[in-house]
VMD Tcl script that draws the C-alpha trace (Angstrom):
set ca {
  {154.40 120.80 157.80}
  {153.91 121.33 161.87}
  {155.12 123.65 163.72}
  {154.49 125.55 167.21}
  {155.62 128.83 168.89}
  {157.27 129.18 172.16}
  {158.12 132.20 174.68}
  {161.54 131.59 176.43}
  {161.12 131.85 179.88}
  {165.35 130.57 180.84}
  {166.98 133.79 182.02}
  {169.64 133.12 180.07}
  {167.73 132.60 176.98}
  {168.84 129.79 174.42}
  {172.76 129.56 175.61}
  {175.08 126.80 175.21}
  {174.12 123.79 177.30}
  {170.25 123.85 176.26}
  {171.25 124.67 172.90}
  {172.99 121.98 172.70}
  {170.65 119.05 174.35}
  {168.28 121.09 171.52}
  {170.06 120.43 168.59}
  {170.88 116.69 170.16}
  {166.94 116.16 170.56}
  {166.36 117.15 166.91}
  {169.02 115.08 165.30}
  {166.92 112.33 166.56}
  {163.97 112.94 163.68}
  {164.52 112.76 160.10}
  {162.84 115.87 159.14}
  {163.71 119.34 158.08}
  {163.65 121.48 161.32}
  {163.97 125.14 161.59}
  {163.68 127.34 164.17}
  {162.99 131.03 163.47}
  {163.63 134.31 166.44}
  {164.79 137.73 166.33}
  {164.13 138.11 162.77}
  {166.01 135.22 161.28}
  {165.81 131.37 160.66}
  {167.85 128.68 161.49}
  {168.43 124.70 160.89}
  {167.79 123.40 164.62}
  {170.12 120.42 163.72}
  {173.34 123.18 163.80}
  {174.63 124.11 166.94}
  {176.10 127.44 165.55}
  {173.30 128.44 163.20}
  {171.09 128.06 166.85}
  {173.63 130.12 168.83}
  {173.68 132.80 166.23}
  {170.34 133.65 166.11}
  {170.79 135.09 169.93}
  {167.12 134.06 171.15}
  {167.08 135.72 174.91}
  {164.18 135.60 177.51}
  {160.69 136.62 176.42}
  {161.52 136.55 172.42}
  {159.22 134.29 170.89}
  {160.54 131.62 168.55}
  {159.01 129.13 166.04}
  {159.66 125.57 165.08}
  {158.50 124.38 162.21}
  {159.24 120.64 161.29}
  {158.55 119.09 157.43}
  {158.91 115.56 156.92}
  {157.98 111.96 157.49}
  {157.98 112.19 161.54}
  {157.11 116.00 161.53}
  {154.42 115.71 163.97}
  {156.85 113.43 166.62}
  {159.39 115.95 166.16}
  {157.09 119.03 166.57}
  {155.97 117.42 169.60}
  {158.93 116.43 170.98}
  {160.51 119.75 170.69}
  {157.97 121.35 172.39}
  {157.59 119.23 175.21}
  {161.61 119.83 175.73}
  {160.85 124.06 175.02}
  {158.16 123.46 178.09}
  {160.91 121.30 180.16}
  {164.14 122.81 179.79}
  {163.75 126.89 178.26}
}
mol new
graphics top color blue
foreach p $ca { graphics top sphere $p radius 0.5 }
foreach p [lrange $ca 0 end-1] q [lrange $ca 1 end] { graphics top cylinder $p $q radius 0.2 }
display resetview
């Protein structure tokens, strides 16, 4: 298991569009991804489950990956955090 935490610096927090390019970026692994803000979890492959969790600026969130290309996808997914929220 990898995983890494993030501050979100986007104004908007995690809304729509990036959520979306998000959950695009980590249907490209094979592992089990979560993220986890404000208190709850989430499967980062599900747009919804994402956009439920509400994640604005400044919260803190964590991705954890588990499976065969957990370390790609944990680094991956925080290179696009760095890039894009």
């Amino acid at each position: 298991m990898k995983n890494f935490k993030y501050t979100i610096t986007d104004e908007l927090g995690i809304h729509a569009r990036p959520a979306g390019l998000l959950v695009k970026e980590a249907a490209k692994f094979s592992s089990k991804i979560t993220i986890q803000g404000n208190g709850k979890n989430a499967d980062l492959k599900r747009l919804l489950a994402v956009m439920s969790l509400g994640i604005k600026k400044g919260a803190e969130i964590e991705v954890t990956a588990e499976g065969d290309d957990e370390a790609a996808a944990v680094a991956a997914l925080e290179d696009f955090f760095k890039s894009n929220l």
